[in-house]
C-alpha positions as CSV (number, residue, x, y, z in Angstrom):
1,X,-2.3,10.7,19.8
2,X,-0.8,7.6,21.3
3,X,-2.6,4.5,22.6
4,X,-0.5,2.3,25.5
5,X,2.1,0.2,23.8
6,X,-0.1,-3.0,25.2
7,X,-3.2,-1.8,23.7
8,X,-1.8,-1.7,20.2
9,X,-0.1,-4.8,20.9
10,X,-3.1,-6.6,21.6
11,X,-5.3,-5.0,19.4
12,X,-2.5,-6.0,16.8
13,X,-2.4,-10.1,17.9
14,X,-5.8,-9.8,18.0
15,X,-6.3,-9.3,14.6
16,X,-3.6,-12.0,13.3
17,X,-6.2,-14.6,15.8
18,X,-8.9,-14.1,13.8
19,X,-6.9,-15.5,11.2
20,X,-5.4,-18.3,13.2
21,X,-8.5,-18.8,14.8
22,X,-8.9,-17.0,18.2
23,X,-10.9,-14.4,19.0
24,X,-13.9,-15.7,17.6
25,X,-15.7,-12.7,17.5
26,X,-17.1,-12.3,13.8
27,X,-16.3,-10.1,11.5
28,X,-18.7,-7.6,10.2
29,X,-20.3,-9.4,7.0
30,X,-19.1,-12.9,8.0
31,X,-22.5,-14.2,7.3
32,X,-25.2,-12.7,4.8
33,X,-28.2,-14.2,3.1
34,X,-26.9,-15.7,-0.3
35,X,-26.3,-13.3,-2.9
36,X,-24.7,-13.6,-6.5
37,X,-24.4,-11.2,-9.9
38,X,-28.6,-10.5,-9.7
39,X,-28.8,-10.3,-6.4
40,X,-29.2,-7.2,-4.9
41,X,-26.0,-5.3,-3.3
42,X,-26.3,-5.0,0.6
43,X,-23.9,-2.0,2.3
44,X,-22.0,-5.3,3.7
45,X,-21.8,-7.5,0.8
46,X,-20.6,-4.3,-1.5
47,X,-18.1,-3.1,1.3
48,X,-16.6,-6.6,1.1
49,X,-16.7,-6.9,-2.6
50,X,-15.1,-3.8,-2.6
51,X,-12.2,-4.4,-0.4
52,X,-11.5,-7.5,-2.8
53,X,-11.4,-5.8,-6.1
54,X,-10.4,-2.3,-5.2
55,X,-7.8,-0.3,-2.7
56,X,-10.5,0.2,-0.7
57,X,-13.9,1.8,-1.3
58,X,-15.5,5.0,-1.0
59,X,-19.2,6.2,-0.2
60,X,-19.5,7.1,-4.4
61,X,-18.1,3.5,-5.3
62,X,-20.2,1.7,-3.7
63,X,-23.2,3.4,-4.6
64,X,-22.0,2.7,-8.6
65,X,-21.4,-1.1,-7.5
66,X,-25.0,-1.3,-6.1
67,X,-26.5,0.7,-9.2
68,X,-24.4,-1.5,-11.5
69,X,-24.3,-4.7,-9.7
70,X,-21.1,-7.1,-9.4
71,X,-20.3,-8.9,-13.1
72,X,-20.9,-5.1,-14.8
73,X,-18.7,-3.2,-12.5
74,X,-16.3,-5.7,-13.6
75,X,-16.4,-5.1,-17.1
76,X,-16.8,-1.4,-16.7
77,X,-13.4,-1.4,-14.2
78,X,-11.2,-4.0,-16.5
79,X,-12.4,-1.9,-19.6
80,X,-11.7,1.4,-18.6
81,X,-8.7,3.5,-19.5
82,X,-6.6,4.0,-16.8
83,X,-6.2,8.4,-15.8
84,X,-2.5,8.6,-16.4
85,X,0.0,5.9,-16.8
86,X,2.8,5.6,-13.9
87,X,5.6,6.4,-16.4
88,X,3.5,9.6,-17.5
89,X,3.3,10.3,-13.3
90,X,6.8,9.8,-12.7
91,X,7.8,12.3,-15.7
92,X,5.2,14.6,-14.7
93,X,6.2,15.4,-11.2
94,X,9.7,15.3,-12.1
95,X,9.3,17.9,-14.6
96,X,7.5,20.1,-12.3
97,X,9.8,20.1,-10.1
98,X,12.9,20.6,-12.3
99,X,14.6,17.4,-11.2
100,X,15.3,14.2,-13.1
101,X,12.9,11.3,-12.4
102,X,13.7,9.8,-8.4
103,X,12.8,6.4,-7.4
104,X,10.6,7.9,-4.8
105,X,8.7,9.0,-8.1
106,X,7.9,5.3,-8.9
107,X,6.1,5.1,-5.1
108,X,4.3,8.3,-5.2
109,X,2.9,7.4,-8.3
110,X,1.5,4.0,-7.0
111,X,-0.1,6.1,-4.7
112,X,-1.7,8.0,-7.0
113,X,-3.2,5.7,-9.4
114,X,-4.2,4.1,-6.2
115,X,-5.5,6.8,-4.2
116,X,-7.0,8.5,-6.7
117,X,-7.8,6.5,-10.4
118,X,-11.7,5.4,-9.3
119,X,-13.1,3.9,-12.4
120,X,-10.3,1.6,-13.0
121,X,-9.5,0.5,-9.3
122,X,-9.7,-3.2,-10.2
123,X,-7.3,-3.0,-12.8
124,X,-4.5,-1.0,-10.8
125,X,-5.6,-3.8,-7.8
126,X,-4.8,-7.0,-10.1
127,X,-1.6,-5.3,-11.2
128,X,-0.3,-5.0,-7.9
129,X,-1.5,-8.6,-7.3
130,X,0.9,-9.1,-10.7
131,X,3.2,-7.1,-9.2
132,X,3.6,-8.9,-6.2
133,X,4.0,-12.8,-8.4
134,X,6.3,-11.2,-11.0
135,X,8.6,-9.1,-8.7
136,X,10.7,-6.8,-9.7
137,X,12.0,-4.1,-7.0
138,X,13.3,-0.5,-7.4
139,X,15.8,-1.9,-4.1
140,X,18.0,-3.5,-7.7
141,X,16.5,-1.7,-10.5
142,X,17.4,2.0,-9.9
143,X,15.8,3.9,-13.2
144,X,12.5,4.8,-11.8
145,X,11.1,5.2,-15.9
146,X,12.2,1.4,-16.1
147,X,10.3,0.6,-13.3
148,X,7.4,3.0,-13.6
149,X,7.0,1.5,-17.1
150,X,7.2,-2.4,-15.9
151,X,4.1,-1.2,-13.9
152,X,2.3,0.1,-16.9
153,X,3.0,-3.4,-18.4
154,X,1.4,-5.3,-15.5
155,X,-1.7,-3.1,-15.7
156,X,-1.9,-3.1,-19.8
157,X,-1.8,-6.7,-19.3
158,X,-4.2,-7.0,-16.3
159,X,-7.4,-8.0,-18.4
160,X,-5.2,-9.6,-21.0
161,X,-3.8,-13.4,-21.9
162,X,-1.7,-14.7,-19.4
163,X,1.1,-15.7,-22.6
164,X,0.8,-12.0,-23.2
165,X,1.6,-10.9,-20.2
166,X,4.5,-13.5,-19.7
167,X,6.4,-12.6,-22.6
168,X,5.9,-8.4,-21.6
169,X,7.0,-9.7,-18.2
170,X,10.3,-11.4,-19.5
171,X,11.3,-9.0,-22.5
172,X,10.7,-5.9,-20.2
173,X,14.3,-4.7,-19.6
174,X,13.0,-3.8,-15.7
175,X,12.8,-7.8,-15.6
176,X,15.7,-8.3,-17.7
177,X,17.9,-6.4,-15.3
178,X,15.9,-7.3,-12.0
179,X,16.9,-11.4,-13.6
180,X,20.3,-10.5,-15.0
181,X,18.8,-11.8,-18.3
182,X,19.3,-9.1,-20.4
183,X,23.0,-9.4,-22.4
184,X,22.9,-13.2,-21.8
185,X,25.3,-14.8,-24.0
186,X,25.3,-18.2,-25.4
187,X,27.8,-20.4,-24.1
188,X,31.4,-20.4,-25.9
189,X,35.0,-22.1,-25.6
190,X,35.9,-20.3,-22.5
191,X,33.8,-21.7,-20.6
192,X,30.8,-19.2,-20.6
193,X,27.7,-20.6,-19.7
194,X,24.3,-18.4,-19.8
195,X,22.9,-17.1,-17.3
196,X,20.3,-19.1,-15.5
197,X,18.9,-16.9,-13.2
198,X,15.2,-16.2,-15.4
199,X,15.1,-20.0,-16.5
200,X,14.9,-20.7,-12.7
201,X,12.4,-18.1,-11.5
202,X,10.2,-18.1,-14.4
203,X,9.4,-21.9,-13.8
204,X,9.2,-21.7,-10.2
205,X,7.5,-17.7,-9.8
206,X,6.1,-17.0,-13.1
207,X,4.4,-20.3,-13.9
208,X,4.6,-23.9,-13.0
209,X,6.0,-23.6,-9.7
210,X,8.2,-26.1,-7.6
211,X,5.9,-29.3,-7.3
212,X,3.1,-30.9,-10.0
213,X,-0.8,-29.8,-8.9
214,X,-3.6,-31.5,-10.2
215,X,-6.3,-29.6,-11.7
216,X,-7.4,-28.3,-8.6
217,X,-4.2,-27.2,-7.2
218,X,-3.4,-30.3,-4.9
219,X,0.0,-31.5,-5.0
220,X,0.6,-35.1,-6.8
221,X,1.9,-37.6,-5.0
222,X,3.9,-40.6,-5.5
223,X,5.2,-42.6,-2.9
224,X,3.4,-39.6,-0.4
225,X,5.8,-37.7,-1.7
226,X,5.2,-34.3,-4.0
227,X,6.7,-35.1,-7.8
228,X,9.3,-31.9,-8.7
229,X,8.0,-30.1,-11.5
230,X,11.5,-29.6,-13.3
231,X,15.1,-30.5,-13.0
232,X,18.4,-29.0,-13.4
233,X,18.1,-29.8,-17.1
234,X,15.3,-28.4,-17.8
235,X,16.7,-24.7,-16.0
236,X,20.1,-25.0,-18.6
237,X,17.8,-26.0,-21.6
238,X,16.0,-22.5,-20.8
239,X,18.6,-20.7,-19.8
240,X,20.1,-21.6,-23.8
241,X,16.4,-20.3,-24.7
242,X,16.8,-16.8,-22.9
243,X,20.2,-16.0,-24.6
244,X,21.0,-12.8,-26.9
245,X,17.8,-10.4,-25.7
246,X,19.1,-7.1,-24.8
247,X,18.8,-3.2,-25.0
248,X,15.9,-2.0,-27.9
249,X,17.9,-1.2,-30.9
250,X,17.5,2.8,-31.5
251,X,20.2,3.7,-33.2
252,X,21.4,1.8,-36.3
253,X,25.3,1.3,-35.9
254,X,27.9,-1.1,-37.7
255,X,29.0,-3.3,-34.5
256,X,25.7,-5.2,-33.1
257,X,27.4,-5.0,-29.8
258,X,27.2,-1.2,-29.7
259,X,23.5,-1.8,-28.8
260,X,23.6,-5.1,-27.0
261,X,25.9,-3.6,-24.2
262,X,24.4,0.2,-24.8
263,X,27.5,2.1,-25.4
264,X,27.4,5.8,-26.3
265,X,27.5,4.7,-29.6
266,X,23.6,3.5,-29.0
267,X,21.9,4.9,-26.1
268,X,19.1,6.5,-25.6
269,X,16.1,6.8,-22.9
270,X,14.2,5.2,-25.2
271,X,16.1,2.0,-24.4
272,X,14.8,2.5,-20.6
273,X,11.5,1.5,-21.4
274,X,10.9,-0.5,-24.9
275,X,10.8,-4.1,-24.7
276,X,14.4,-5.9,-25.5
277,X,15.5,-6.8,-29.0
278,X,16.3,-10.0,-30.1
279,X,20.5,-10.9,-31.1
280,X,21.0,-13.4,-33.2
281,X,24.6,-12.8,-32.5
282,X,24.4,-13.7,-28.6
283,X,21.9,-16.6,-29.1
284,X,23.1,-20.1,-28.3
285,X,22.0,-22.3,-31.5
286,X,22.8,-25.8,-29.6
287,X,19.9,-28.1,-28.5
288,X,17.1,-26.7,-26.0
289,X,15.2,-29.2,-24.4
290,X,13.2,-28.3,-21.3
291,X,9.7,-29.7,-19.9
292,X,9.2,-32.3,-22.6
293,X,9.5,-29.9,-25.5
294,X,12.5,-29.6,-27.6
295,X,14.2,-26.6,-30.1
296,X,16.4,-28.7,-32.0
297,X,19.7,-27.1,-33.1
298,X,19.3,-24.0,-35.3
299,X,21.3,-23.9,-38.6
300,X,21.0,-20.0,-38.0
301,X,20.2,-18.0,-34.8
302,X,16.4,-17.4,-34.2
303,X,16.1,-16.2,-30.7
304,X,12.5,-15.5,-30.8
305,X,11.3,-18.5,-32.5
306,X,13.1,-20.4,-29.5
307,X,11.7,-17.9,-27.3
308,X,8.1,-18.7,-28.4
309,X,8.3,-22.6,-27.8
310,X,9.4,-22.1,-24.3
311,X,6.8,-19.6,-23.3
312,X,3.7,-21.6,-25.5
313,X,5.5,-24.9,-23.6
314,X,5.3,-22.8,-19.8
315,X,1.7,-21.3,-20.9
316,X,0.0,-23.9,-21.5
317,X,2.1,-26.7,-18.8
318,X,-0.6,-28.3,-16.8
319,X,0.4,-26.7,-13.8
320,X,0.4,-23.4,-14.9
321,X,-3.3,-22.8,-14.5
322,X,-3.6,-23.9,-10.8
323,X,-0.9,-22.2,-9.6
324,X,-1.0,-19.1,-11.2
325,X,-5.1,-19.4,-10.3
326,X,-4.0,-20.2,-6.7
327,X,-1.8,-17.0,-6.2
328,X,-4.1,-14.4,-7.5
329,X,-7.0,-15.5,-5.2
330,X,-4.9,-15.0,-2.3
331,X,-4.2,-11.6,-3.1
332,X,-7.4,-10.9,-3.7
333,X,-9.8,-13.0,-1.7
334,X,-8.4,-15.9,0.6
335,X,-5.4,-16.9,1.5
336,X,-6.6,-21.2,2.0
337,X,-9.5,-21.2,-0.9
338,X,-10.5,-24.5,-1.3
339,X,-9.5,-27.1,-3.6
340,X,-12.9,-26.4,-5.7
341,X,-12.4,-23.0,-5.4
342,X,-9.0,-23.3,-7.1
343,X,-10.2,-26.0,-9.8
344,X,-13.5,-23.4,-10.8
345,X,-10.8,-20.7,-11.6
346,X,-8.2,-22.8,-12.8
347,X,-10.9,-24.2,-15.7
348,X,-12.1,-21.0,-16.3
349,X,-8.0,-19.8,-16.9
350,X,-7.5,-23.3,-19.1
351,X,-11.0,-22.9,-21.0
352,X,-10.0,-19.0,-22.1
353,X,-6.6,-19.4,-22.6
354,X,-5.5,-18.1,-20.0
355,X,-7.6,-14.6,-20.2
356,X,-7.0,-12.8,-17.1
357,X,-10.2,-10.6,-17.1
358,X,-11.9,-13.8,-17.2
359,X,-9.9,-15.1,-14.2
360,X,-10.1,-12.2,-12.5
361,X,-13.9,-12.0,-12.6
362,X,-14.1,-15.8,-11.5
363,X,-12.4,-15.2,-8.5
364,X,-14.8,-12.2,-7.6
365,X,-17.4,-14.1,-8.3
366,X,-17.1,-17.7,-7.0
367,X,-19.7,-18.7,-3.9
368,X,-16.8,-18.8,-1.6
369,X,-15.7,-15.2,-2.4
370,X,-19.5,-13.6,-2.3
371,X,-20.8,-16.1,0.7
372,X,-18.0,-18.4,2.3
373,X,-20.3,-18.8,5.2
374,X,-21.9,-21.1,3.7
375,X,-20.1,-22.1,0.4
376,X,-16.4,-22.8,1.8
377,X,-16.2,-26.2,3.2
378,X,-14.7,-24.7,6.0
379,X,-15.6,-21.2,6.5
380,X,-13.2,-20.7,9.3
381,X,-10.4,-20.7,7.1
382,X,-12.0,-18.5,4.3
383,X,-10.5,-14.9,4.2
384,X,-7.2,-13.0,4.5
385,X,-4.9,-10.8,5.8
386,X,-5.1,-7.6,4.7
387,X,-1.5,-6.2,4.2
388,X,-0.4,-2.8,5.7
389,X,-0.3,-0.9,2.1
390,X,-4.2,-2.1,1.4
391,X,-5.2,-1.1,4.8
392,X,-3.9,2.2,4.6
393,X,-5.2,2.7,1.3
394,X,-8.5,1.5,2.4
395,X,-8.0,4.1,5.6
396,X,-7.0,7.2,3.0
397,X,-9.8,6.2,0.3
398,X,-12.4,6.1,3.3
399,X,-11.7,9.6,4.9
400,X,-11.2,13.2,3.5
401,X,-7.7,13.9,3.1
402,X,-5.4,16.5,0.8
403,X,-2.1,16.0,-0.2
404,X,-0.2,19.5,-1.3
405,X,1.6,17.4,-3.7
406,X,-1.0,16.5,-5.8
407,X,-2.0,19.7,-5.9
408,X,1.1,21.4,-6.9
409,X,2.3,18.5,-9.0
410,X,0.2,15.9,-9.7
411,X,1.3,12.9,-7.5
412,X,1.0,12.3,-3.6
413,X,4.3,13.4,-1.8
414,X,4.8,9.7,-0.4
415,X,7.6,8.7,1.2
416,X,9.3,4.9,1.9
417,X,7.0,2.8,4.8
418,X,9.4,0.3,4.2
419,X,10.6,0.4,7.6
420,X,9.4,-2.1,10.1
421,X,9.1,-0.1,13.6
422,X,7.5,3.1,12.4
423,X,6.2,2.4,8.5
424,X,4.3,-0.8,7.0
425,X,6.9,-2.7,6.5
426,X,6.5,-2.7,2.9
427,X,6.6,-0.7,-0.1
428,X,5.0,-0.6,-3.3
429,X,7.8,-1.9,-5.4
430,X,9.8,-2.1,-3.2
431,X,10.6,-6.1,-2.2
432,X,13.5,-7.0,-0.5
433,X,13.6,-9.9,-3.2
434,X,11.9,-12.2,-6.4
435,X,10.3,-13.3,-3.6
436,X,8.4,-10.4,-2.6
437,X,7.5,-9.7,0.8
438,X,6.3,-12.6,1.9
439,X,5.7,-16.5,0.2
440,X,2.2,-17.2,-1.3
441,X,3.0,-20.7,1.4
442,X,4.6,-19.1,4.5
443,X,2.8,-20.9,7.4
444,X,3.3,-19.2,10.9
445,X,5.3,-21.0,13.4
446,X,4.1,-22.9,16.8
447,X,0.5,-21.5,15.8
448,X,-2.7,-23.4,15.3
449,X,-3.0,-22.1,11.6
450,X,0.5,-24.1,11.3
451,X,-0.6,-27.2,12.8
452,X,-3.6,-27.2,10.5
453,X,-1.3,-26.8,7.2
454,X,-3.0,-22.8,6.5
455,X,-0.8,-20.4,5.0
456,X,-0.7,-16.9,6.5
457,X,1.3,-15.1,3.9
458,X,0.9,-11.7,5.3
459,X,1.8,-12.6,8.8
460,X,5.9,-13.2,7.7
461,X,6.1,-9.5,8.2
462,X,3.6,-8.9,11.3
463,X,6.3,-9.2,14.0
464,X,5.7,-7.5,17.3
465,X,7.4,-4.4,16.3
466,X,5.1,-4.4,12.8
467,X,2.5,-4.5,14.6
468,X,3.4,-1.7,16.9
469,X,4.9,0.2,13.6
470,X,1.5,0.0,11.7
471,X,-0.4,0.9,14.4
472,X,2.1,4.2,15.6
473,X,2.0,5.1,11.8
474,X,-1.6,5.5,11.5
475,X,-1.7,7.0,14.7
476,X,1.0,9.5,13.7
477,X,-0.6,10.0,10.1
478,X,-4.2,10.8,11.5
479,X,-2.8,13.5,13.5
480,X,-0.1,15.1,12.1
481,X,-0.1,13.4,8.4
482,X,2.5,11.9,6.6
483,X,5.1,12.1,3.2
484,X,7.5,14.9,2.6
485,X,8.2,17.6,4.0
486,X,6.6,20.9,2.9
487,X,9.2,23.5,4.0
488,X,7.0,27.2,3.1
489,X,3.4,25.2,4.5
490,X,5.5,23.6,7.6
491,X,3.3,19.8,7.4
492,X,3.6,16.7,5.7
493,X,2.4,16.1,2.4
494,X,-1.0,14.2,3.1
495,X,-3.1,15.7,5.9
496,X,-6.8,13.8,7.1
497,X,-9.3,16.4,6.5
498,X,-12.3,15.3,9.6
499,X,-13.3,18.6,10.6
500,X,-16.5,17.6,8.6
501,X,-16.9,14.6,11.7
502,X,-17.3,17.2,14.2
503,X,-20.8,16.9,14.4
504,X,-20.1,13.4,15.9
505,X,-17.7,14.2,18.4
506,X,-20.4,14.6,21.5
507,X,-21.9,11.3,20.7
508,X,-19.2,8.5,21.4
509,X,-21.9,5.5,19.9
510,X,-22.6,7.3,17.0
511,X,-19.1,8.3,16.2
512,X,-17.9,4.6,16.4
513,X,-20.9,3.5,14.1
514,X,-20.3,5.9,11.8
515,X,-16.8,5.2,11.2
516,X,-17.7,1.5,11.4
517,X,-20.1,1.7,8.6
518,X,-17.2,4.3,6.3
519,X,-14.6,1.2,7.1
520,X,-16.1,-1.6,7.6
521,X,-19.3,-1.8,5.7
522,X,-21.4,-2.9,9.2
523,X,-21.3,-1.8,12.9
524,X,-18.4,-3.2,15.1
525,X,-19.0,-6.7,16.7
526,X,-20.4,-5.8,20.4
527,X,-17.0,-6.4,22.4
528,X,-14.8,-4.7,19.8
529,X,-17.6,-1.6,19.6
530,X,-16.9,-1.6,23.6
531,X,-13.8,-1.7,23.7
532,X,-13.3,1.5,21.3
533,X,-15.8,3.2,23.0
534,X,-14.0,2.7,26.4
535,X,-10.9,4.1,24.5
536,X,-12.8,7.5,23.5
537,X,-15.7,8.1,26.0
538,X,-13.2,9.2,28.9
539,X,-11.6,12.1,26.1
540,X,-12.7,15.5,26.6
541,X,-14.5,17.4,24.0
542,X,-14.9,21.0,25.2
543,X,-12.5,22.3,22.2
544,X,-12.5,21.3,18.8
545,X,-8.7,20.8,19.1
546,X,-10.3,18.1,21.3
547,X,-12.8,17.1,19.4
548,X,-10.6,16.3,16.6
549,X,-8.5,14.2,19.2
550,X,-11.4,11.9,19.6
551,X,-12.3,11.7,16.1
552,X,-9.1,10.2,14.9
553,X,-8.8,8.4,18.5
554,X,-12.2,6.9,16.8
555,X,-10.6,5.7,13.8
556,X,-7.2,4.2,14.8
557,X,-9.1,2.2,17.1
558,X,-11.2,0.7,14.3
559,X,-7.9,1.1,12.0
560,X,-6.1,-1.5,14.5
561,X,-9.4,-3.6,15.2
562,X,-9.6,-7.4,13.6
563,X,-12.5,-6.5,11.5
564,X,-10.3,-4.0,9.5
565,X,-7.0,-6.0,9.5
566,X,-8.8,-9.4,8.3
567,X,-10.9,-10.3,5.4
568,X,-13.4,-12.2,6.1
């Protein structure tokens, strides 16, 4: 099933004008009478809540949202256990295969928990926002337990204090190798000087980023000019701070160094997953001063009493609050949120120390998230681009599908969609850099959105050819399914399972509503239902074969359409 290269390719720039501002046709659910936590949950306002807080919702899920109502399904989704735990995934299929753990295992069981862990899809969906702010990538971290584990932090952590979660973040030794941090030595007379590679990031990633924000997230200006938030003093002050944390120490030997640099003499998988020890040995006991605190010279060693005055000093920086508010509403709600928007959650963050579940649920619940039509100052700019991963989660929670991996092994058989002309372009862990795939400030080139200072983040990797790749991928999914290979069955792992849309197939209108309402919450916008109808109306449908041809015809086109690539 292939649609012409142009119709893709329009289809695709249609979608990033949305964003930018063309194609003013509005998206399903734009607009809706005012709502809130006792309001009543319409089919659009849950189908929009829950592409926000989940990877992307079923029939089931949003009947429970409507039964439960917003603010409990948020408690009930941040308080409940997640199924399995990635780690436990990744040795599970593994095992049943007989193999050692494979970093594939790490993707496949991303997939899992995404595809398939329903009553804590909220926590699993602010990991990966976590995941995507403190990056590490399986491209430089090669022990798939390491990683696999680094995401069980992120989702422990998920409804926890943000100083928790910063100090999992930097003694986790996925981090610590990701950073080069772990086995930092203090300086000595040969001209050694620690590493400063985590003192750098974790300022301008993790916390306080590069420039100071007021309350509200706005940058401060002196002299129209923004005011750096640290100096090259303050990265070697931290740098002495992150000195002498290394492997877990399992085995007890006589040379401290056996465990610090894991010889045979102490290792163990253990070591792959359990937070780094502390070194007195290796810790630089000279002066620390960074951000307007100081650790004044240590008589003896004490790498974790230095270690809590520079993360207490990073938690609790003004900036920190913004910025870290900032981020997670674009990966959850809108890429531009206002400056109130921002300053709501950022108190809420400052007022609770920092609790994430707390955060989380202010995000979800703020006017400009439930009704930006008429609570964003500029509701034009409200919204997001969904990324290629959470749309084809979306497309794979929506519609009946069976993987023969999960079946025989407990994980989906998924495969890298890294690749740019014929995947996603991205990959769950799987970031080319600490960057991620894209910056939380990436502004499109020679494009209104540019001229009027919005960010796009999602658009740095929605080049022609990603467009075209996303759109052949879902193409070549719906018909002949995707993952590995399945040598004794002869098919990819996942196949869609729409014999059950038959029914449908002789009624082009009702086939395109009914996949609109699965999707996208609502019917298609009158021009966009038209022009997918056009697309299916002249396919025969004498055969089932045929039938089936239109069916998933039916859903690519609403698969490429603006209203399921933007957030609105």
């Amino acid at each position: 099933m292939r649609l012409p290269r142009r119709v893709l390719l329009a289809l695709g720039v249609c979608a990033a004008l949305v964003f930018l501002g063309g194609c003013q046709e509005e998206a399903p659910g734009a607009a809706r009478p005012q709502g809130g936590a006792l309001a009543p949950v319409t089919e659009v306002e849950g189908t929009r809540f829950l592409t926000q807080a989940t990877f992307g919702g079923r029939p089931e899920d949003l009947a429970r949202l409507q039964d439960m109502g917003l603010d409990a399904w948020i408690t009930a989704q941040m308080s409940a256990p997640v199924a399995r735990t990635h780690l436990a995934m990744v040795d599970q299929s593994a095992a049943s295969q007989g193999r050692s753990p494979q970093t594939q295992d790490v993707q496949q069981s991303w997939w899992t928990a995404a595809l398939t862990d329903h009553s804590a899809q909220l926590r699993h969906r602010v990991a990966f926002a976590l995941s995507q702010i403190f990056v590490v990538s399986t491209v430089s971290v090669s022990n798939p337990r390491t990683v696999a584990s680094y995401m069980d932090t992120l989702t422990q952590h998920a409804d926890g204090r943000y100083r928790d979660l910063l100090e999992a973040v930097v003694l986790h030794p996925a981090m610590g190798q990701y950073l080069s941090h772990l086995g930092n030595r203090k300086e000595d007379s040969s001209g050694r000087v620690p590493d400063e590679n985590l003192a750098r990031e974790v300022m301008q990633l993790f916390s306080i980023g590069l420039v100071q924000l007021d309350a509200n997230g706005q940058a401060v200006l002196v002299n129209k000019q923004p005011v750096e938030t640290y100096t090259s003093s303050d990265i070697k002050g931290l740098a002495r701070v992150f000195t002498g944390f290394s492997w877990a120490r399992t085995q007890q030997t006589g040379n401290w160094t056996d465990c610090f640099t894991r010889t045979a003499a102490c290792r163990d998988n253990r070591q792959d997953v359990l937070p780094m020890d502390a070194y007195p040995e290796a810790h630089a006991t000279t002066e620390k001063a960074f951000l307007g605190v100081r650790v004044p010279p240590q008589a003896t060693a004490d790498p974790k009493a230095s270690l809590k005055v520079a993360l207490d000093r990073l938690a609790t920086h003004p900036n920190t609050a913004p910025f870290i508010s900032r981020q997670l509403i674009q990966r959850l709600v809108s890429s531009n949120p206002s400056s109130q928007y921002v300053g709501d959650v950022s108190r809420v963050f400052a007022q609770t120390g920092g609790n994430l579940r707390e955060v989380v649920r202010a995000i979800l619940m703020h006017a400009e998230a439930r009704n930006p039509a008429s609570a964003a100052p500029n509701p034009s700019h409200a919204g997001r681009v969904r990324e290629p991963l959470l749309r084809m989660t979306h497309l794979m929670r929506a519609l009946p599908h069976q993987s023969l991996s999960y079946t025989k092994h407990g994980v989906y058989g998924t495969t890298d969609t890294s690749d740019m002309a014929n995947g996603l372009a991205q990959s769950p862990l799987r970031a080319p850099s600490v960057f991620n795939f894209y910056r939380p400030g990436y502004r499109l080139p020679q494009s209104r959105s540019g001229d009027a200072s919005l960010v796009a983040p999602e658009l740095q990797i929605a080049s022609e050819s990603a467009v075209l790749g996303y759109a052949n991928f879902v193409a070549s999914s719906l018909e002949y399914g995707w993952g590995g290979w399945h040598a004794n069955e002869r098919q990819r792992d996942m196949l869609f399972q729409l014999q059950g849309w038959l029914p449908l197939a002789g009624n082009p209108e009702q086939l395109i509503d009914t996949l609109s309402r699965r999707l996208l919450g609502a019917p298609l916008p009158a021009e966009a239902r038209s022009t997918a109808l056009a697309g299916i109306q002249s396919m025969p449908t004498e055969t089932e074969t045929q039938k089936l041809a239109r069916i998933r015809a039916a859903a690519l086109l609403i698969a490429v359409s603006p209203q399921f690539t933007v957030e609105q």
